[in-house]
C-alpha positions in Angstrom: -50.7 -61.3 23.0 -49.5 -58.3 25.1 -48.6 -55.1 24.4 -48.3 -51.4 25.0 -50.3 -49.3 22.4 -48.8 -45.6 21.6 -48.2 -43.5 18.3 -45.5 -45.4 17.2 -47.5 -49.0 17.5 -50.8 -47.6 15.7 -48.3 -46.0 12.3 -46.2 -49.3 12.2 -48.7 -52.5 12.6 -51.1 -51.3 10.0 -51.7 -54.1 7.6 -50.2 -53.5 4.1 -52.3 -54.6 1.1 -55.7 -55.3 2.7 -57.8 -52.3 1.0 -60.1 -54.8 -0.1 -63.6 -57.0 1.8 -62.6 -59.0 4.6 -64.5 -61.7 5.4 -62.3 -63.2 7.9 -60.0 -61.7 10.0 -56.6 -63.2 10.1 -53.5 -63.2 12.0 -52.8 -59.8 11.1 -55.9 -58.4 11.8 -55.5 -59.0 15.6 -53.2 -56.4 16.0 -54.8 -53.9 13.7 -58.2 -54.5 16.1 -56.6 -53.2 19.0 -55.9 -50.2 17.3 -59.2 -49.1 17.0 -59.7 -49.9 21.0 -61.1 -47.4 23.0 -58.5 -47.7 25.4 -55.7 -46.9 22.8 -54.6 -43.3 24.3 -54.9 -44.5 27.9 -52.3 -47.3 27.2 -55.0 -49.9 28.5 -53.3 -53.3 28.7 -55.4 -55.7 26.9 -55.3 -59.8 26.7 -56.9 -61.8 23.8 -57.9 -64.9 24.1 -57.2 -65.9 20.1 -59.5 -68.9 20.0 -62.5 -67.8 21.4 -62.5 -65.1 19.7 -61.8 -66.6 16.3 -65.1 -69.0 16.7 -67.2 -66.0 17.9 -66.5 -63.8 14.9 -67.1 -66.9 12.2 -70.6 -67.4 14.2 -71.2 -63.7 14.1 -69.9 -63.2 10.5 -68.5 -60.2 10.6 -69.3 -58.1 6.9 -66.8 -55.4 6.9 -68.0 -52.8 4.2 -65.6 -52.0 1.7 -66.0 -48.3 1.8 -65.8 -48.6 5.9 -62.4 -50.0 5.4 -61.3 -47.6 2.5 -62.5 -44.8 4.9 -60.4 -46.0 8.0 -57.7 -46.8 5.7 -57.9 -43.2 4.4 -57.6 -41.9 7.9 -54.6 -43.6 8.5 -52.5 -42.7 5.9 -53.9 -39.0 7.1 -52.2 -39.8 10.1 -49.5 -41.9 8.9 -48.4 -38.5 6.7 -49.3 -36.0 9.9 -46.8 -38.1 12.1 -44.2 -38.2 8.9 -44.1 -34.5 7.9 -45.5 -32.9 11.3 -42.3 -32.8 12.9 -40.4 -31.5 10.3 -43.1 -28.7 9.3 -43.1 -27.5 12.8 -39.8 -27.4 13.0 -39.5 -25.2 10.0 -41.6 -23.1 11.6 -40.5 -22.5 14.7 -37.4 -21.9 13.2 -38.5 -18.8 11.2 -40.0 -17.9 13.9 -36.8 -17.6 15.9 -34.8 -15.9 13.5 -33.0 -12.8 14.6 -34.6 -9.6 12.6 -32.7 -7.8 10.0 -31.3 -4.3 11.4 -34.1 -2.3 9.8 -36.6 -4.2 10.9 -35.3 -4.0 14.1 -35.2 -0.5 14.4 -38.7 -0.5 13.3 -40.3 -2.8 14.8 -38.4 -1.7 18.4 -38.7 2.2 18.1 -38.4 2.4 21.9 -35.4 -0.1 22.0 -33.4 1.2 19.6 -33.4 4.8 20.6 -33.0 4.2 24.4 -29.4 1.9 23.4 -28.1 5.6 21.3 -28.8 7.2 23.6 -26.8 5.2 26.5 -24.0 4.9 23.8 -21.1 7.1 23.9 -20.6 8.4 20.2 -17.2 7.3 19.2 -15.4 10.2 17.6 -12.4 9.9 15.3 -8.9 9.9 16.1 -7.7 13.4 16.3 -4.6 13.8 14.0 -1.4 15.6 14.8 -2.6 19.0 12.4 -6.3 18.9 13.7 -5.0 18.8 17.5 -3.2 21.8 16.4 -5.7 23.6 14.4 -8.0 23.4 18.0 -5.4 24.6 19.9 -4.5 27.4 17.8 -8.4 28.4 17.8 -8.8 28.1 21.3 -5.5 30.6 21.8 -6.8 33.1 19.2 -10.4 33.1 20.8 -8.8 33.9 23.6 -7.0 37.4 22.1 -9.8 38.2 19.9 -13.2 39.9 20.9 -16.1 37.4 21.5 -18.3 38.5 18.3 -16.2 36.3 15.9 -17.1 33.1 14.4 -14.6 30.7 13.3 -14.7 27.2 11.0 -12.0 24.9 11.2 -11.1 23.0 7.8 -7.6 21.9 8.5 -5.0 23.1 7.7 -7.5 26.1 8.0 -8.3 28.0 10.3 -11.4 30.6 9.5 -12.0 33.6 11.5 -14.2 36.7 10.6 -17.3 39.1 12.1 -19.6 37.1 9.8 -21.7 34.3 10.8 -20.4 30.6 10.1 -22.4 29.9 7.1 -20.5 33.1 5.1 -17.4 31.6 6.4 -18.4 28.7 5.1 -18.9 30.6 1.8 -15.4 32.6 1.6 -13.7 28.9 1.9 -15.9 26.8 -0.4 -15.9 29.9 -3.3 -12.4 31.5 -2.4 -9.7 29.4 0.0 -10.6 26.0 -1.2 -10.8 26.5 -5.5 -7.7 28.9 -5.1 -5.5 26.4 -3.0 -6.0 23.4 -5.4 -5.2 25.7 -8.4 -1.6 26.3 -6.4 -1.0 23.4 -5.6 -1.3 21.6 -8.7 0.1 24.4 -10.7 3.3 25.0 -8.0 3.6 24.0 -4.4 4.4 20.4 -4.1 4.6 20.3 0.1 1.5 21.4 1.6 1.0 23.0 5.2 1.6 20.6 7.8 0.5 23.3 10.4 -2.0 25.3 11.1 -2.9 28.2 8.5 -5.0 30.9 10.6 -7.3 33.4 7.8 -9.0 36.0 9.8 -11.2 38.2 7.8 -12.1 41.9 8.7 -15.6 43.8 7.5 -13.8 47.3 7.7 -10.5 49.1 7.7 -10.7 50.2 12.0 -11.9 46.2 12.5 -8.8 45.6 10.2 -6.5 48.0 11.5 -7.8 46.8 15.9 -7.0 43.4 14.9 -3.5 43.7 13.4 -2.2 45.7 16.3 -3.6 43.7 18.8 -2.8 40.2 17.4 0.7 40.9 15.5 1.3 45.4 16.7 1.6 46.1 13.0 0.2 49.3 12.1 -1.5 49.1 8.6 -0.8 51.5 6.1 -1.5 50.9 2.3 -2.0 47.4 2.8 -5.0 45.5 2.8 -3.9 42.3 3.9 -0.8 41.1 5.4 0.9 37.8 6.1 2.5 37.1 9.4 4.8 33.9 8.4 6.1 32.9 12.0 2.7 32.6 13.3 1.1 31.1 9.5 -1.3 33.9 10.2 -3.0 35.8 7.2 -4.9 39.2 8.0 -7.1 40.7 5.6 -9.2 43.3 4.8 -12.2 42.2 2.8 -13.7 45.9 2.1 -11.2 46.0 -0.8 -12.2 42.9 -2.3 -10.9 39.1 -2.1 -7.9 39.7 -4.1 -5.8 40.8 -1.4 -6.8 37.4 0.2 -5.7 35.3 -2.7 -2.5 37.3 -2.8 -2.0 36.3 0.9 -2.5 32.7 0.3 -0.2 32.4 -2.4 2.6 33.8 0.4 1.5 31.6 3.1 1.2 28.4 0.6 4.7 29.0 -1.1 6.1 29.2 2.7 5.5 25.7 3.6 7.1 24.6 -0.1 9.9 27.6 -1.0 10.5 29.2 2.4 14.0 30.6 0.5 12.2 31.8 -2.3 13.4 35.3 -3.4 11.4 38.3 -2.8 10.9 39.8 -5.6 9.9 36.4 -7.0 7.4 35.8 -3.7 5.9 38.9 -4.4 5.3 38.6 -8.2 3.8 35.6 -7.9 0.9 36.4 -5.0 0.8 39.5 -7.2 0.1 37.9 -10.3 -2.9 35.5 -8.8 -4.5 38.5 -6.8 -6.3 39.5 -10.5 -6.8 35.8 -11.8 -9.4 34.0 -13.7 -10.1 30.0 -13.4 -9.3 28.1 -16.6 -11.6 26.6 -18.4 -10.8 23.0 -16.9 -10.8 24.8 -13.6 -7.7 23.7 -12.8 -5.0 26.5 -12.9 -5.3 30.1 -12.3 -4.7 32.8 -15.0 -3.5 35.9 -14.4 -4.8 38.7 -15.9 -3.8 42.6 -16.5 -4.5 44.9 -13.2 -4.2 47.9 -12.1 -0.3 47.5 -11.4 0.4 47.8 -15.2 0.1 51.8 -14.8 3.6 51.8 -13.0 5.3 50.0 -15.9 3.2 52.1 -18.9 5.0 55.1 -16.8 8.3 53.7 -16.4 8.5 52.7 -20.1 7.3 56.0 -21.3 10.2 57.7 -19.2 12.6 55.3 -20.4 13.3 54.3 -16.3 12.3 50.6 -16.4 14.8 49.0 -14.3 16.8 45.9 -16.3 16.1 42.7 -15.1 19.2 42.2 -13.1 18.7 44.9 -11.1 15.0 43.6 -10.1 16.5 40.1 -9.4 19.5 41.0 -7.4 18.5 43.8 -6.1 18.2 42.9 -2.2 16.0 45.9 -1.4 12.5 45.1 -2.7 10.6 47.8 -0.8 11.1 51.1 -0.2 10.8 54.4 -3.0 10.2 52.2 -6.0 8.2 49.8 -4.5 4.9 49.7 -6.5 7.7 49.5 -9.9 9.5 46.6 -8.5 5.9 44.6 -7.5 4.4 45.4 -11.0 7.7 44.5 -12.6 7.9 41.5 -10.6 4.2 40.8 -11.2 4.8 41.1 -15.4 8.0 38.8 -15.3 5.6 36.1 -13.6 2.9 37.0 -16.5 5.4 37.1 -19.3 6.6 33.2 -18.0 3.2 32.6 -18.0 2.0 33.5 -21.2 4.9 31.1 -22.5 3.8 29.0 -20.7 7.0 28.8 -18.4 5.7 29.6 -15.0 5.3 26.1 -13.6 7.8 24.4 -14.8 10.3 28.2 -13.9 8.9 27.8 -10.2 10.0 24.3 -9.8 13.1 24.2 -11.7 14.0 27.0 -9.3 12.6 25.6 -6.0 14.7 22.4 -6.5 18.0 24.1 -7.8 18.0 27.2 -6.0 21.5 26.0 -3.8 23.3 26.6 -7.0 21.1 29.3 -8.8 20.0 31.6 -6.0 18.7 34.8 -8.2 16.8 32.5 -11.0 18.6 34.0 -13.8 20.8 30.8 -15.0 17.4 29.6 -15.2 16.0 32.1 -16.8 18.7 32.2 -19.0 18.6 28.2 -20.1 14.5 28.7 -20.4 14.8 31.2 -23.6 18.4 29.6 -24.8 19.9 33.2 -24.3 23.4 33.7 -23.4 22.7 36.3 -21.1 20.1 37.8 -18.8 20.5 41.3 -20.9 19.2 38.6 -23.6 16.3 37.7 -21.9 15.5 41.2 -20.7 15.2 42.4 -24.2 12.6 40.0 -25.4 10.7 40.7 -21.9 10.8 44.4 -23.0 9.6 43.7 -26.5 7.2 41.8 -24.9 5.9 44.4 -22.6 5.5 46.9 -25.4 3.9 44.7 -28.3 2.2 42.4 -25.8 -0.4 42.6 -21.9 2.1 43.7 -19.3 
């Protein structure tokens, strides 16, 4: 009998069932014999003479110990159960061995790696939009007019400038701008800005007074703040407080949703909101009294209060009786309010105003009176009995 001997002839030609003494080789035990050959692993051809060897090995009888054969039998199924589960176990493992690494381990295990490929990556920026394109132009421009020692944020559609350092800009929007342009918003202006709104704040009346004439050539008077609508520019001077800021907001705000609104209802409303307080939601703002209710005590006590239809048709706001047609603007706003009115007044007159351009049909249809000189009379009884 010939044959090749490798790994796969020594797991499949063991003899099944022959644990026991053997006295006598049989058939089978030929080819188990040349398994245990020394020339197994060198793949030594070997040739048997079967008869010789048959009468040699019952002259020699052969005693095979039982624990001998238990023990080689033993290491074979060793090997028989290496050769079955060895592949598949080193497989396994070199297959968790070549698994990619999560991201963090990644970046910690290749420190080096990692930081060299940021580095050689671009940073991908967001789209600009339309209104933040234009909020960095508008910056660039006004840097350009205004004196290097001001800082500026951009929170569009807002555009900060003041001679404070970023992080008190940063301040004045989070505590002031921000708060009081939700509480519009939700309480009034539907539309909001789809342009840039410029707020540049002044320490002092002469930084105040350098930067109006230079930017806008207004001259400031009495004023503390002004609003510049073609430009959506808001000047202020913060010395006299933030009032005069809120004020200005409220002008700039209503612009992008009531540009026809009437004066004298433009200027009672920034009015009223200049001396607010937050409700207790935080969601609306509440005007209080201020100090414009002097010019309507004075006015009453002289018997000079001007009716109602003269404030709203009157097409001169300004002028002599200025500060009486602002406070008297301002009260109408606060007596709306205190009925709780004011929202529901603004918008009613915002979307009707084509048919209803002085507000007092509205007015009018809001108390059930028949006429304004109705309504004026229970705003009078009002003033007196009630917080003008």
């Amino acid at each position: 009998m010939h044959g090749w001997v490798g790994w796969g002839v020594f797991v499949g030609q063991v003899p099944a069932g022959r644990v026991g003494q053997v006295n006598a080789p049989g058939p089978d035990s030929l080819t188990f014999l040349t398994v245990l050959l020394p020339s197994v692993r060198n793949a030594t051809r070997v040739s048997w003479n079967f008869s010789s060897w048959l009468q040699k090995s019952e002259a020699l009888e052969i005693d095979w110990k039982q624990h001998d054969l238990a023990r080689l039998f033993a290491v074979t199924r060793h090997r028989l159960l290496l050769l079955t589960a060895g592949p598949a176990a080193l497989s396994g493992v070199f297959y968790l061995l070549c698994l990619p690494a999560t991201g963090r381990e990644q970046v910690q295990s290749l420190p080096g790696t990692v930081a060299a490929s940021r580095s050689l990556t671009p940073a991908v920026s967001p789209v600009e939009t339309d209104l933040e394109r234009a909020c960095r132009l508008t910056l660039t421009d006004l840097q350009t007019r205004l004196h290097v020692g001001m800082s500026s944020i951009v929170r569009p559609p807002f555009i900060l400038l003041g001679e404070c350092p970023p992080p008190e800009l940063e301040q004045l929007y989070s505590e002031t701008v921000l708060p009081v342009t939700r509480c519009l918003w939700r309480s009034y202006f539907d539309r909001r800005p789809n342009a840039p709104v410029t707020v540049i704040v002044l320490r002092d009346e002469p930084s105040y007074a350098a930067v109006a004439a230079r930017l806008d050539g207004y001259e400031s008077s009495s004023y503390s703040g002004y609003t510049q609508r073609g430009q959506r520019r808001i000047v202020v001077n913060l010395s006299s407080g933030r009032g005069t800021l809120v004020h200005e907001l409220s002008h700039i705000l209503a612009l992008f949703d009531f540009p026809d609104m009437p004066e004298w209802f433009d200027e009672g409303l920034a009015a009223l909101h200049e001396d607010a307080v937050l409700s207790d939601d935080g969601l609306r703002l509440i005007g209080v009294e201020n100090w414009r209710s002097r010019f309507l005590r004075e006015a009453l006590s002289r018997d000079q209060l001007p009716t109602l239809e003269s404030v709203l048709t009157n097409p001169v706001f300004r002028g002599q009786e200025e500060g009486l047609n602002y406070a008297q603007a301002r009260a109408l706003c606060l007596f709306l309010q205190d009925r709780g009115l004011l929202s529901h007044f603004y918008r009613k007159f915002r979307d009707g105003y084509a048919s209803d351009r002085t507000g007092a049909g509205l007015l009018c249809a809001l108390f059930d009176a028949d006429s304004l000189a109705e309504v004026d009379r229970q705003f009078r009884d009002w003033l007196t009995h009630g917080e003008p």
